[in-house]
GUTIKOL-420011 format. One record per atom (N, C-alpha, C, O, CB): x, y, z; atom name; residue in three letters. Coordinates in nm, 3 decimals. Each point is the difference from the previous one (the first is absolute). Glycine has a CB too. Layout:
<recs>
> X; Y; Z; CA; ALA
...
</recs>
This chain:
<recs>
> 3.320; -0.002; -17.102; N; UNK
> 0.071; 0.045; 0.119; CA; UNK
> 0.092; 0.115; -0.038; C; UNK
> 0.091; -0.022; -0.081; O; UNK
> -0.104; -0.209; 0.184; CB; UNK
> -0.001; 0.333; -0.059; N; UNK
> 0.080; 0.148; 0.010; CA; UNK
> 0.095; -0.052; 0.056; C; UNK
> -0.020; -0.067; 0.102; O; UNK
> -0.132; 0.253; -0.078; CB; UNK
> 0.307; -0.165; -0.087; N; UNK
> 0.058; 0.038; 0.066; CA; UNK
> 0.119; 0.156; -0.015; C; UNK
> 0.040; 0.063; -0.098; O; UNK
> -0.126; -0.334; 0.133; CB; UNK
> 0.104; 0.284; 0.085; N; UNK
> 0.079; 0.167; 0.017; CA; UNK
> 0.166; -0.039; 0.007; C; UNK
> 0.035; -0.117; 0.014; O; UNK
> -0.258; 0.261; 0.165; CB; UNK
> 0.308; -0.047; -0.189; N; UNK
> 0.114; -0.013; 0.020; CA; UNK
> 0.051; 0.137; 0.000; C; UNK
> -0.011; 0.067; -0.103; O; UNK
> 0.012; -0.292; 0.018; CB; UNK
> 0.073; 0.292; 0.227; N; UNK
> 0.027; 0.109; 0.036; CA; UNK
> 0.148; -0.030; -0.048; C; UNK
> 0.055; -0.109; -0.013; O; UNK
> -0.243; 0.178; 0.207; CB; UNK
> 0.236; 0.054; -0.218; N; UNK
> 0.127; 0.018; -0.002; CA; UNK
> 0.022; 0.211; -0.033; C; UNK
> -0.077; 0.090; -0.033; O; UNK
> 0.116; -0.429; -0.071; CB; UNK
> 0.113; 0.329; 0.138; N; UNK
> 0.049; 0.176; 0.061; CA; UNK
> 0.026; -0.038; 0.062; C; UNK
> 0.113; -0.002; -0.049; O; UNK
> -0.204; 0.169; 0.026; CB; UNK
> 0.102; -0.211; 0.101; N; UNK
> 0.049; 0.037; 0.199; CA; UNK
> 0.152; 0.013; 0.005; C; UNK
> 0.060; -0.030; -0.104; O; UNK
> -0.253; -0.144; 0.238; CB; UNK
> 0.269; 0.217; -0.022; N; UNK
> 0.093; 0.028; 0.004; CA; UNK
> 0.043; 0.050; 0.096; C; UNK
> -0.084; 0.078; 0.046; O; UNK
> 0.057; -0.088; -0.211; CB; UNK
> 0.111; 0.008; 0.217; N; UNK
> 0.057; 0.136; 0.113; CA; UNK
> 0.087; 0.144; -0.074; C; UNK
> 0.085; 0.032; -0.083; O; UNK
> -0.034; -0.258; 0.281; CB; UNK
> -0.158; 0.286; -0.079; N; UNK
> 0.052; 0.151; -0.042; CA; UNK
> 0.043; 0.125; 0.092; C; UNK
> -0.043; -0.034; 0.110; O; UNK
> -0.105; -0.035; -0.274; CB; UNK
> 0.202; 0.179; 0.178; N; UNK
> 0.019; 0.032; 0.089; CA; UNK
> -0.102; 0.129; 0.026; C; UNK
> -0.043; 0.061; -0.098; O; UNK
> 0.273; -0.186; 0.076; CB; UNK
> -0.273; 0.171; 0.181; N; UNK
> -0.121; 0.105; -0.043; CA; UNK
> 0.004; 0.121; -0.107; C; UNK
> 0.083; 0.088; -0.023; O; UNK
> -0.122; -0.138; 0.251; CB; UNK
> -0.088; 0.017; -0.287; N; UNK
> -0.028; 0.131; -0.069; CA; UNK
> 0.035; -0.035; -0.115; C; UNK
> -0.011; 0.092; -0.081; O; UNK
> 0.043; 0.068; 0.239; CB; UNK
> 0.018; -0.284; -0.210; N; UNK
> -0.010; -0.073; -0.135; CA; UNK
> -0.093; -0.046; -0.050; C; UNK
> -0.085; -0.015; 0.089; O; UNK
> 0.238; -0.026; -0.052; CB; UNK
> -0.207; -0.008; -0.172; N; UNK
> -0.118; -0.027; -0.064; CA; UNK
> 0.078; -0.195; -0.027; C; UNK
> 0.111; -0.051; -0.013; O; UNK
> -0.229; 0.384; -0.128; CB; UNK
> -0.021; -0.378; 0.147; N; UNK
> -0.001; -0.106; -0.060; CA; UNK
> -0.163; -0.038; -0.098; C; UNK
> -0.107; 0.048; 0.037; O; UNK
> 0.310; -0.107; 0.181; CB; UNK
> -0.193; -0.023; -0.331; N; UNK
> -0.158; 0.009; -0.068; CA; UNK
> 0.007; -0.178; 0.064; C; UNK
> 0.109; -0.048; 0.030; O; UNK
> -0.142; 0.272; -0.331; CB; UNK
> -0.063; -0.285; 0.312; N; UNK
> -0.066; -0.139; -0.001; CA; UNK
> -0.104; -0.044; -0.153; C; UNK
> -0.089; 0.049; -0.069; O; UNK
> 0.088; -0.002; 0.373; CB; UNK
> 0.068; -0.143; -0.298; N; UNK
> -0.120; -0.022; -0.135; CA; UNK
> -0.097; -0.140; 0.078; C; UNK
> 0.046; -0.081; 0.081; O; UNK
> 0.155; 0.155; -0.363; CB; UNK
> -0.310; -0.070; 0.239; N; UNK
> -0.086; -0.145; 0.003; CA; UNK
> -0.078; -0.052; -0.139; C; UNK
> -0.100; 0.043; -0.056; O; UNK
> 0.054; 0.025; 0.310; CB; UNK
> 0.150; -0.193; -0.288; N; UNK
> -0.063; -0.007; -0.100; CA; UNK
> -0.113; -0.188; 0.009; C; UNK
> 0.019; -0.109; 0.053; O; UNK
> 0.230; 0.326; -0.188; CB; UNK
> -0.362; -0.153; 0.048; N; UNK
> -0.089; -0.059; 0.025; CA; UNK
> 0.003; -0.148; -0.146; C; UNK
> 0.072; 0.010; -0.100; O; UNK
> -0.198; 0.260; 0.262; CB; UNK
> 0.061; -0.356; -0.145; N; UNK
> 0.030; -0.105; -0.077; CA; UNK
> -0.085; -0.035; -0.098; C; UNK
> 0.034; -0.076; -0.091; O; UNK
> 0.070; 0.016; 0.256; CB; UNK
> -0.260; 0.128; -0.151; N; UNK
> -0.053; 0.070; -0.074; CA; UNK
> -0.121; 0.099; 0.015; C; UNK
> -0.043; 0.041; 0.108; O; UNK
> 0.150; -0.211; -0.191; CB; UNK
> -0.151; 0.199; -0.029; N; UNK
> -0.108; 0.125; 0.023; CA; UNK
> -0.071; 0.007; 0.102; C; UNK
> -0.106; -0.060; -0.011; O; UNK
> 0.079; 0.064; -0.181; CB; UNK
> 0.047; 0.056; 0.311; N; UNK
> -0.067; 0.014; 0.092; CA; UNK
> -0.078; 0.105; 0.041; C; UNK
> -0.075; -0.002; 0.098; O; UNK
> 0.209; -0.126; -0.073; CB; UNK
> -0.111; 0.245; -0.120; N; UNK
> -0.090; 0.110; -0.039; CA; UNK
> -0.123; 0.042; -0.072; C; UNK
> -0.036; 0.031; -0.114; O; UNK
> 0.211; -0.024; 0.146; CB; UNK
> -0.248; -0.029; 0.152; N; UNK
> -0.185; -0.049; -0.065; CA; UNK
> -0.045; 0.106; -0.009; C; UNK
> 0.073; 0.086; 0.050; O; UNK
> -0.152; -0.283; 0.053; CB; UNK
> -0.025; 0.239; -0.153; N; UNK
> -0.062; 0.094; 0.011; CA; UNK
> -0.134; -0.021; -0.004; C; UNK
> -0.075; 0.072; -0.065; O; UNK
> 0.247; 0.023; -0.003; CB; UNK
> -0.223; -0.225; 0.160; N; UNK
> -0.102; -0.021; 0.048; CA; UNK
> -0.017; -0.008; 0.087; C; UNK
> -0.115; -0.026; 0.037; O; UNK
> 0.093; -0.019; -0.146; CB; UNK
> 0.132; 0.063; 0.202; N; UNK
> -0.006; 0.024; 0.183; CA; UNK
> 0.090; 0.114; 0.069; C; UNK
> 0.022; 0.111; -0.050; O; UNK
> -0.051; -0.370; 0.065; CB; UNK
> 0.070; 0.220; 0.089; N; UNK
> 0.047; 0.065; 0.080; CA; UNK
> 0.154; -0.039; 0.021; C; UNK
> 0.057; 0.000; 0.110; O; UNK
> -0.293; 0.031; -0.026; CB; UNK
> 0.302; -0.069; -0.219; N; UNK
> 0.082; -0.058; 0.045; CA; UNK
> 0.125; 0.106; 0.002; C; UNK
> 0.030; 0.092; -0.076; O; UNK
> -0.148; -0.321; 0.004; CB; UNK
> 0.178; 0.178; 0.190; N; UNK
> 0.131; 0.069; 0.063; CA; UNK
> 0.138; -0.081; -0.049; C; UNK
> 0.011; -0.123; 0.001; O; UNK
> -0.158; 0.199; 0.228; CB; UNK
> 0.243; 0.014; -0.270; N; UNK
> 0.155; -0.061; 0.074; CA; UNK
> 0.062; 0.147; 0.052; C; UNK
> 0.005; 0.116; -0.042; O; UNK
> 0.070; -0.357; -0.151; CB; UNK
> -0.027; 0.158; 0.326; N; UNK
> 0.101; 0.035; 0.120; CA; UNK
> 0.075; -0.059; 0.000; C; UNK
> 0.015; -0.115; -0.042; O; UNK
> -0.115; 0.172; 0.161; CB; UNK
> 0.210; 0.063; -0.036; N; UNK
> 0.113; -0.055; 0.033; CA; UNK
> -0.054; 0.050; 0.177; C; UNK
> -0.073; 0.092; 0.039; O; UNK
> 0.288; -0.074; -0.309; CB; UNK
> -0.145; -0.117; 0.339; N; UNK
> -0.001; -0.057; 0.155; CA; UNK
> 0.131; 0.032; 0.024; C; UNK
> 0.085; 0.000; -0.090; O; UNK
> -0.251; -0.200; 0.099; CB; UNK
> 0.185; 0.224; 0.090; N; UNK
> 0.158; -0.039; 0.066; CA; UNK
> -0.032; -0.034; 0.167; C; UNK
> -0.084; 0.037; 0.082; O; UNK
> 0.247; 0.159; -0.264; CB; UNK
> -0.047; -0.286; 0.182; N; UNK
> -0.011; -0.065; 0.165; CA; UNK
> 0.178; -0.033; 0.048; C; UNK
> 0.088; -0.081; -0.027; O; UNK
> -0.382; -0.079; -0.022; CB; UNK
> 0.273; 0.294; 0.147; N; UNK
> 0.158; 0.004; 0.070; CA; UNK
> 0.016; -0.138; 0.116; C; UNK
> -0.093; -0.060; 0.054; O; UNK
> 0.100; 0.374; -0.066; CB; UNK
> 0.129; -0.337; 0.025; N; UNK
> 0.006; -0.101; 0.103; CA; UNK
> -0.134; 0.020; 0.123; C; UNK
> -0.040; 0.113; 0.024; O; UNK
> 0.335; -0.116; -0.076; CB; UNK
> -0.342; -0.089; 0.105; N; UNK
> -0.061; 0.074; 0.137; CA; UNK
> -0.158; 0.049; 0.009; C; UNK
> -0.087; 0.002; 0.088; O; UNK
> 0.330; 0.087; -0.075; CB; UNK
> -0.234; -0.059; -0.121; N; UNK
> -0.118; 0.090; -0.037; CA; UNK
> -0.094; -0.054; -0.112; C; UNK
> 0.048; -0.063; -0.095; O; UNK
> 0.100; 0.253; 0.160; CB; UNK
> -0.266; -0.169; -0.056; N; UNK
> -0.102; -0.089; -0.086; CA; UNK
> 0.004; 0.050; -0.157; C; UNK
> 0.098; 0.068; -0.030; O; UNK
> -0.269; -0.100; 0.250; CB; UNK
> 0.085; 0.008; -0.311; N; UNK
> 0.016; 0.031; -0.124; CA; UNK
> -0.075; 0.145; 0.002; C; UNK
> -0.088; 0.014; 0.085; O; UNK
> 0.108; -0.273; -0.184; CB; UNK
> 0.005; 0.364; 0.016; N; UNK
> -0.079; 0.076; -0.029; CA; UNK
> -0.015; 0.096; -0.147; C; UNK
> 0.100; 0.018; -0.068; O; UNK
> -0.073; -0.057; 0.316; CB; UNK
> -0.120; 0.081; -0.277; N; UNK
> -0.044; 0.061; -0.124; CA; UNK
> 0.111; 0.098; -0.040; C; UNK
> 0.023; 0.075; 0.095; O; UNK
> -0.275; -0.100; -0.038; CB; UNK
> 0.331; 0.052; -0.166; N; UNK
> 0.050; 0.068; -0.005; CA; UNK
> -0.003; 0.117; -0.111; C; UNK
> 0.068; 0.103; 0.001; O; UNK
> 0.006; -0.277; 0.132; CB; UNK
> -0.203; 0.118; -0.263; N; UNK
> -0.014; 0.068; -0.085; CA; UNK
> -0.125; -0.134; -0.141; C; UNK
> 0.014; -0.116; -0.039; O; UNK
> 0.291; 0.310; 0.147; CB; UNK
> -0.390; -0.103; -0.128; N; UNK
> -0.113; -0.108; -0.056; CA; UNK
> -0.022; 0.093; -0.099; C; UNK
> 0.012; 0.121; 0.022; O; UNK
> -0.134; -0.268; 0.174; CB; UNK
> 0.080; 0.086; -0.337; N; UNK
> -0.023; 0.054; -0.180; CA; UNK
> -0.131; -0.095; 0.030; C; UNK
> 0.004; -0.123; -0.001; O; UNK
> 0.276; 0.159; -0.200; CB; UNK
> -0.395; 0.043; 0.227; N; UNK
> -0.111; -0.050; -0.073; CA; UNK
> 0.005; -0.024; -0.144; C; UNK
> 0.031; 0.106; -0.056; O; UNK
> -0.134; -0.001; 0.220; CB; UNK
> 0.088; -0.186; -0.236; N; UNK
> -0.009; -0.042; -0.154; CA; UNK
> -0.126; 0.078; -0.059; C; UNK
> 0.004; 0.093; -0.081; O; UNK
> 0.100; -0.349; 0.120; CB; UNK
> -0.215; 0.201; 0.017; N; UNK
> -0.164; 0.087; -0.047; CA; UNK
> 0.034; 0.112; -0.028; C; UNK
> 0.026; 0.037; -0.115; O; UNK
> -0.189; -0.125; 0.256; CB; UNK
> 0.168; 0.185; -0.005; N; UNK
> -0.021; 0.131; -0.012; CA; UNK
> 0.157; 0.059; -0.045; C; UNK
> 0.029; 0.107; -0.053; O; UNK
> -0.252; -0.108; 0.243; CB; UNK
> 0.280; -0.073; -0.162; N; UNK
> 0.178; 0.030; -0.043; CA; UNK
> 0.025; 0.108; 0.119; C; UNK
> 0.067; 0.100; -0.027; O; UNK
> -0.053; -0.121; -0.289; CB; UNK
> -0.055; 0.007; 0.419; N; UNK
> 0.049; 0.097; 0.117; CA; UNK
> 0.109; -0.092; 0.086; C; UNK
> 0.006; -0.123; 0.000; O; UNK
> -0.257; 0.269; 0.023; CB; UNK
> 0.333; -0.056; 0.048; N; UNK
> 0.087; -0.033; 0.074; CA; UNK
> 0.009; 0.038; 0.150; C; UNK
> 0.029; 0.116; 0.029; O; UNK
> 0.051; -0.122; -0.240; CB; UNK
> -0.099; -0.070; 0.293; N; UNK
> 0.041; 0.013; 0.157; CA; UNK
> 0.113; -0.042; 0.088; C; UNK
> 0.039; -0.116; 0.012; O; UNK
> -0.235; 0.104; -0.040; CB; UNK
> 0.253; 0.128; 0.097; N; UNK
> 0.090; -0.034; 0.079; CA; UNK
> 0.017; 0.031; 0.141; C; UNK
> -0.053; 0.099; 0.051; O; UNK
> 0.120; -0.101; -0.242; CB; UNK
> 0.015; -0.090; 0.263; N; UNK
> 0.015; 0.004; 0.157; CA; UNK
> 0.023; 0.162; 0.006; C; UNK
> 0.049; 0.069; -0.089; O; UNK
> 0.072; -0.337; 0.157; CB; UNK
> -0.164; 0.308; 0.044; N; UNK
> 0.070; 0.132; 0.039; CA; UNK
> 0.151; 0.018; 0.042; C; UNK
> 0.044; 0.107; -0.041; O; UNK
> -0.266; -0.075; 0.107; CB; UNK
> 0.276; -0.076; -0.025; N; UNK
> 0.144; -0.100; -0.007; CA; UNK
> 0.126; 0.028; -0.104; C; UNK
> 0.122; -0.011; 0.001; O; UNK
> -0.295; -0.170; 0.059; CB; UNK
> 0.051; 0.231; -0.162; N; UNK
> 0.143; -0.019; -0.173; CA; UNK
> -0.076; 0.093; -0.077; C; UNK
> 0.062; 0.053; -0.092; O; UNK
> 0.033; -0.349; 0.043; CB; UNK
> -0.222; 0.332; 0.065; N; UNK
> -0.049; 0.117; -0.044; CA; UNK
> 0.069; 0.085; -0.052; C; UNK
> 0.063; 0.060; 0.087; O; UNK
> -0.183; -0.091; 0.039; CB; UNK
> 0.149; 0.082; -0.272; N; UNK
> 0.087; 0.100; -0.023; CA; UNK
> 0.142; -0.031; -0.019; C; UNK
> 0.082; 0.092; 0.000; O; UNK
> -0.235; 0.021; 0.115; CB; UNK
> 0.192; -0.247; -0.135; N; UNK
> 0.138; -0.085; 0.035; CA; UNK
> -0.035; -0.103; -0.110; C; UNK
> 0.071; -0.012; -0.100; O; UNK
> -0.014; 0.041; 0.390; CB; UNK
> -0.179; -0.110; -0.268; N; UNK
> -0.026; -0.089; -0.077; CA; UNK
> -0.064; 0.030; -0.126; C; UNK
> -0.062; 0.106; -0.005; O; UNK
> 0.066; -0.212; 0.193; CB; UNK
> 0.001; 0.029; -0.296; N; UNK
> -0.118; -0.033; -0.095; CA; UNK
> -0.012; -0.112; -0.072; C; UNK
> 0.087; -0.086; -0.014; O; UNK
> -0.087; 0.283; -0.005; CB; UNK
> -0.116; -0.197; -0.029; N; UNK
> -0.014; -0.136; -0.017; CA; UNK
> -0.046; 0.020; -0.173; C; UNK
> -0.017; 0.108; -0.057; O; UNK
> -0.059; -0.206; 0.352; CB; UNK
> 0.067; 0.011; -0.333; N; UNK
> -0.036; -0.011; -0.169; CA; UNK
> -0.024; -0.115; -0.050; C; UNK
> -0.007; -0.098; 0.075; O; UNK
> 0.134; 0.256; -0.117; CB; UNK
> -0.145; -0.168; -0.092; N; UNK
> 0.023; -0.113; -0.095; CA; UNK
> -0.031; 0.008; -0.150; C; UNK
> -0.065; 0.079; -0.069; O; UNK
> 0.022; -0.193; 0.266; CB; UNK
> 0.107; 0.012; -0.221; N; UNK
> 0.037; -0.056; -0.142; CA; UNK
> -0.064; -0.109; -0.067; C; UNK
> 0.045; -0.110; -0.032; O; UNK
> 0.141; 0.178; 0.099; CB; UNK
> -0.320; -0.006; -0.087; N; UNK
> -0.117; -0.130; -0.009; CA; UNK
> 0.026; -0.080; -0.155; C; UNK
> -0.059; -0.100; -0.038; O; UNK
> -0.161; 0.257; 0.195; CB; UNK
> 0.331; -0.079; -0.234; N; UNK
> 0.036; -0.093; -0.165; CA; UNK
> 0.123; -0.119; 0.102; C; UNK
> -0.018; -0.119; -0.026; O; UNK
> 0.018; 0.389; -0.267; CB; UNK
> 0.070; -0.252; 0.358; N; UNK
> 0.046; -0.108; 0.051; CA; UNK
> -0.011; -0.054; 0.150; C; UNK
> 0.078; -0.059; 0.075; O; UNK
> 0.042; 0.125; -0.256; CB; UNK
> -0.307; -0.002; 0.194; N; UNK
> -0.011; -0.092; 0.157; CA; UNK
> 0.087; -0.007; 0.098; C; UNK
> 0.023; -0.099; 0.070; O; UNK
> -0.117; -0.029; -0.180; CB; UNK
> 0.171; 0.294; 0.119; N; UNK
> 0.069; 0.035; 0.134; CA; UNK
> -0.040; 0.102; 0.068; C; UNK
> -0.049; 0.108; -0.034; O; UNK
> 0.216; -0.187; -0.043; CB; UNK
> -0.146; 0.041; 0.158; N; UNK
> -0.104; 0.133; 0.130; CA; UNK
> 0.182; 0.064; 0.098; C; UNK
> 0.055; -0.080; 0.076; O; UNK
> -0.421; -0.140; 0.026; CB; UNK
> 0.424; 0.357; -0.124; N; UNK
> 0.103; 0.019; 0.078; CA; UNK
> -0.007; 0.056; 0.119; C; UNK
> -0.110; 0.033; 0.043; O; UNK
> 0.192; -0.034; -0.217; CB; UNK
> -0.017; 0.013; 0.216; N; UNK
> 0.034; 0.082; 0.158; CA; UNK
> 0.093; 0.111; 0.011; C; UNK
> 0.104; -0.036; 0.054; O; UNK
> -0.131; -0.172; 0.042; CB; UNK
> 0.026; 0.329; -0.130; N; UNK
> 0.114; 0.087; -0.031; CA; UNK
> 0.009; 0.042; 0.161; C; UNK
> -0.094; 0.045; 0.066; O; UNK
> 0.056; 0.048; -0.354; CB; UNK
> 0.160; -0.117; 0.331; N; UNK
> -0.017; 0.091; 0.164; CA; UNK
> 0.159; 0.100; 0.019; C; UNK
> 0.122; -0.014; -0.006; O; UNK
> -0.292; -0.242; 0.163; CB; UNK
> 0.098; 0.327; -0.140; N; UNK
> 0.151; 0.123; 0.002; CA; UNK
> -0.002; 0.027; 0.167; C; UNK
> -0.071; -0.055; 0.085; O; UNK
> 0.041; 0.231; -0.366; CB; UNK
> 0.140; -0.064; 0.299; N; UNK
> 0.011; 0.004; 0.140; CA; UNK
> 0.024; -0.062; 0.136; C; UNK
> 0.000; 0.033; 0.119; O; UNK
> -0.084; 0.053; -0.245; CB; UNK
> 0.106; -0.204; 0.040; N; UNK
> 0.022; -0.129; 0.098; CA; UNK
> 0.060; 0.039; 0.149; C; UNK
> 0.104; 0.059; 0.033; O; UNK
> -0.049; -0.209; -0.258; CB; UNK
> -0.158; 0.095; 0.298; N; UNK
> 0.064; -0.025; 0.178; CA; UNK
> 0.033; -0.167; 0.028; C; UNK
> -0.033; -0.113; -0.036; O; UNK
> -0.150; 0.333; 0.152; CB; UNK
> 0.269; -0.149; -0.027; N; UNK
> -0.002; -0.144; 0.076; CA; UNK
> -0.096; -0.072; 0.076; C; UNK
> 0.030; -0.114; 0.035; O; UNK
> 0.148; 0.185; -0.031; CB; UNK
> -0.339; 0.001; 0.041; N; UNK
> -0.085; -0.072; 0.035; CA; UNK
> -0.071; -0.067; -0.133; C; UNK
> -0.099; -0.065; 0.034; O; UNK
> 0.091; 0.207; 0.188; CB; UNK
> 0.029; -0.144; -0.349; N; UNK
> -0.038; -0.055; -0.134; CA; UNK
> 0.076; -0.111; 0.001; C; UNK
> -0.016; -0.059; -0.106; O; UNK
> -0.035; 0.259; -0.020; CB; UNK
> 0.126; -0.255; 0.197; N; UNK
> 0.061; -0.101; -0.018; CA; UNK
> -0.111; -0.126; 0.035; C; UNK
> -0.087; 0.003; 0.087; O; UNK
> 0.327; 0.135; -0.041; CB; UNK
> -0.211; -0.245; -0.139; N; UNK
> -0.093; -0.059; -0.024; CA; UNK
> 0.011; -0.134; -0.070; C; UNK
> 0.097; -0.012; -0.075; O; UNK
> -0.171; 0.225; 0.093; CB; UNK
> -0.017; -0.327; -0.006; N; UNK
> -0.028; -0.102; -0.120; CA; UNK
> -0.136; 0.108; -0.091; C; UNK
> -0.098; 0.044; 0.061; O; UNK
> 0.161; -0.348; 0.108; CB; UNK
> -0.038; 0.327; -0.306; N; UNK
> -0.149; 0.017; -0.073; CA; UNK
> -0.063; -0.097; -0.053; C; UNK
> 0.047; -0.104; -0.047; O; UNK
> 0.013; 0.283; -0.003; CB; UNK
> -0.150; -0.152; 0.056; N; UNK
> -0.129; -0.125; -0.069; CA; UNK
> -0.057; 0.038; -0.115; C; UNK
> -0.050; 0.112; 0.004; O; UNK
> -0.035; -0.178; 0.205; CB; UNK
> 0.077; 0.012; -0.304; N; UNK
> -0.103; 0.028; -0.111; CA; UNK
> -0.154; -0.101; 0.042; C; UNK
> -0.006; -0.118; 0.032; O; UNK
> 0.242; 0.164; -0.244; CB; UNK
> -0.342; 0.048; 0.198; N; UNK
> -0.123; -0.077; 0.016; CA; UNK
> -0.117; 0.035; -0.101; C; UNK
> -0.012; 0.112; -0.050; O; UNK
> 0.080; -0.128; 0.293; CB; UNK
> -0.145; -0.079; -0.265; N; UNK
> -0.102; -0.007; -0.091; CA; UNK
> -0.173; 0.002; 0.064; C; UNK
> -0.015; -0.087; 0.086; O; UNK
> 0.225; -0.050; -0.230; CB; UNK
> -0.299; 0.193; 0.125; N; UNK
> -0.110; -0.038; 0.045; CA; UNK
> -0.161; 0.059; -0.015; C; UNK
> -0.023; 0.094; -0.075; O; UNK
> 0.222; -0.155; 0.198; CB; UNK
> -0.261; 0.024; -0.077; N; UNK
> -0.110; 0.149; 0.030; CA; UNK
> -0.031; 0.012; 0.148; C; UNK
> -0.079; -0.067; 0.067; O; UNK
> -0.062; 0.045; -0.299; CB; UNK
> 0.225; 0.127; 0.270; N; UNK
> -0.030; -0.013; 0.174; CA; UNK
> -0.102; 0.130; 0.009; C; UNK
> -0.008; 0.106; -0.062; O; UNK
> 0.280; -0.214; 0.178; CB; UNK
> -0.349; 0.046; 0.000; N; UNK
> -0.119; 0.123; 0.049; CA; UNK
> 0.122; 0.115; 0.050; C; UNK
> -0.031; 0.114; -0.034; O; UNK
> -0.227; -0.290; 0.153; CB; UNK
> 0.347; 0.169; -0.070; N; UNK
> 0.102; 0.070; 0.050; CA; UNK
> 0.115; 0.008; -0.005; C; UNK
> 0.075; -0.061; 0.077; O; UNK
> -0.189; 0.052; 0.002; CB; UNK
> 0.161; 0.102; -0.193; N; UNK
> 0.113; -0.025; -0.060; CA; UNK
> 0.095; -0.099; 0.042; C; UNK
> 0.038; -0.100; -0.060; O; UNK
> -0.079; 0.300; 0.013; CB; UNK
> 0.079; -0.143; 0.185; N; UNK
> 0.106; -0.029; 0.092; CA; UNK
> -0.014; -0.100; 0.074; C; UNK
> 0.079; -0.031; 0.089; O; UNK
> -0.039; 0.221; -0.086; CB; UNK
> -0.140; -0.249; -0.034; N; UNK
> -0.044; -0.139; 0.111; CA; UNK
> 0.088; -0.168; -0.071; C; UNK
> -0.051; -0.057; -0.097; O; UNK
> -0.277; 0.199; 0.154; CB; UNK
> 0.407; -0.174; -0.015; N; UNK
> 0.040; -0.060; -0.046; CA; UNK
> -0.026; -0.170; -0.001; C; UNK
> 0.073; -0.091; -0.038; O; UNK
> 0.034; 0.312; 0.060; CB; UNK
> -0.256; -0.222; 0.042; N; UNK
> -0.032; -0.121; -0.032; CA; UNK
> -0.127; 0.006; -0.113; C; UNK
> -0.085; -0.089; -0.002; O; UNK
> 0.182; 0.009; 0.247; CB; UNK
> -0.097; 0.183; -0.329; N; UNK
> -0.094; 0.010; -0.084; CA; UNK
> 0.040; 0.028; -0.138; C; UNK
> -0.061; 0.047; -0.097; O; UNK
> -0.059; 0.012; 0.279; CB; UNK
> 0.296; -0.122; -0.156; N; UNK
> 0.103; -0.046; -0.152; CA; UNK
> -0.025; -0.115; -0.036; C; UNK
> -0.016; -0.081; 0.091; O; UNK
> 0.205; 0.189; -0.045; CB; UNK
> -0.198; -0.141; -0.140; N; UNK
> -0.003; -0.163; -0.072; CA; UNK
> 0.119; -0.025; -0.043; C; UNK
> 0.050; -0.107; 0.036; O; UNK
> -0.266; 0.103; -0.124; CB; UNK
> 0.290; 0.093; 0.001; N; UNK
> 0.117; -0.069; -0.050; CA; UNK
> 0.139; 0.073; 0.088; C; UNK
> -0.009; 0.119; 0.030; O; UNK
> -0.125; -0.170; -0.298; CB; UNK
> 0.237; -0.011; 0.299; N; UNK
> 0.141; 0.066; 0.062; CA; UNK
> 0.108; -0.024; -0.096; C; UNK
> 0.008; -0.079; -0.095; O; UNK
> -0.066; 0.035; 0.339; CB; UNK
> 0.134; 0.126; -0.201; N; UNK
> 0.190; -0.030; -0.060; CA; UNK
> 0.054; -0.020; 0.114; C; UNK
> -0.045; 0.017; 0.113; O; UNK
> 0.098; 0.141; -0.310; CB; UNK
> 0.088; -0.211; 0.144; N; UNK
> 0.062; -0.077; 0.133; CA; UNK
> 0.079; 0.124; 0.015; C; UNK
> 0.103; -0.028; 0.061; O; UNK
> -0.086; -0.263; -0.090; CB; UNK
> -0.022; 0.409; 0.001; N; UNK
> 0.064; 0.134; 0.071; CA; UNK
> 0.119; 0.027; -0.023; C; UNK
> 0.087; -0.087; -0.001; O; UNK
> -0.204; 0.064; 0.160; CB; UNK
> 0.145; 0.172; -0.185; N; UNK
> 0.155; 0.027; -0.036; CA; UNK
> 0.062; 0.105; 0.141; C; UNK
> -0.074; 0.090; 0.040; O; UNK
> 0.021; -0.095; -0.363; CB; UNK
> 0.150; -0.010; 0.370; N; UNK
> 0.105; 0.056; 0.089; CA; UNK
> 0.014; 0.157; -0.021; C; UNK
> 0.046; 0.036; -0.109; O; UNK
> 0.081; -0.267; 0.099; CB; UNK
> -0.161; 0.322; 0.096; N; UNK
> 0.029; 0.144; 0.007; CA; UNK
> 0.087; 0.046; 0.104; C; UNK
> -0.073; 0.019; 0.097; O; UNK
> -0.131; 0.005; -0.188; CB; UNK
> 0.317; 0.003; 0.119; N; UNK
> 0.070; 0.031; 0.126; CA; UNK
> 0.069; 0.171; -0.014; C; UNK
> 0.079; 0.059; -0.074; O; UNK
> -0.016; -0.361; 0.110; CB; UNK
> -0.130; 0.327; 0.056; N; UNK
> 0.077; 0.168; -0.040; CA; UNK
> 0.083; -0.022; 0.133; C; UNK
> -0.029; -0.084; 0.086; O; UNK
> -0.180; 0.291; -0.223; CB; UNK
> 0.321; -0.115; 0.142; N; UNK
> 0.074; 0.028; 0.114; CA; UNK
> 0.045; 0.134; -0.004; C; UNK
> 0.031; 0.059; -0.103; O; UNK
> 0.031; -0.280; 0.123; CB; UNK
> -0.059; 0.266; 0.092; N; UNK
> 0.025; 0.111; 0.060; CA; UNK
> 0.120; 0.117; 0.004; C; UNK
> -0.013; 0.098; 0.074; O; UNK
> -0.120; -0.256; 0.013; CB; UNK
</recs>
């Protein structure tokens, strides 16, 4: 059983950086599939959504249009952490983040994660 554990979060005020780390519990970097980690975020109100995915295989990276150019994503496969660097912070980034594990047909589909973190706190203000 994988498990994840997010942590970074914080409040910040706009246009500040915060990094997220997810660290994984063990090697979860296959390179016999398709396997993904994302980070998700889900504001009060509002459903979960994709916010940035590290294919492992191909080692490519996808992101929401949303944080494009704001976000990046990475990792640290000698200690099985996948980060979240996000600069520029708005206050619509305010957020729970998710660390997720999986092979989804679609990055962003979030019932095609197998493993979750119980999520770290992002609050920007204005």
């Amino acid at each position: 059983q994988v498990q994840l554990v997010e942590s970074g979060g914080g409040s910040v005020q706009a246009g500040g950086s915060l990094r997220l780390s997810c660290a994984a519990s063990e090697h979860i970097y296959s390179t016999d599939g398709n396997y993904h980690m994302t980070w998700f975020r889900q504001a009060p109100g509002k459903e979960r959504e994709g916010v940035a995915a590290f294919n492992t295989r191909l080692r490519a990276t996808a992101y929401a249009g949303s944080v494009k150019g704001r976000f990046t994503i990475s990792r640290d496969n000698a200690q099985n952490t996948v980060y979240l660097q996000m600069n520029s912070l708005k206050p619509e980034d305010t957020a729970m983040y998710y660390c997720a594990a999986g092979r989804p047909s679609v990055w962003s589909r979030t019932s095609d994660y197998t493993y979750w973190g119980q999520g770290t706190q992002v609050t920007v203000s204005s």
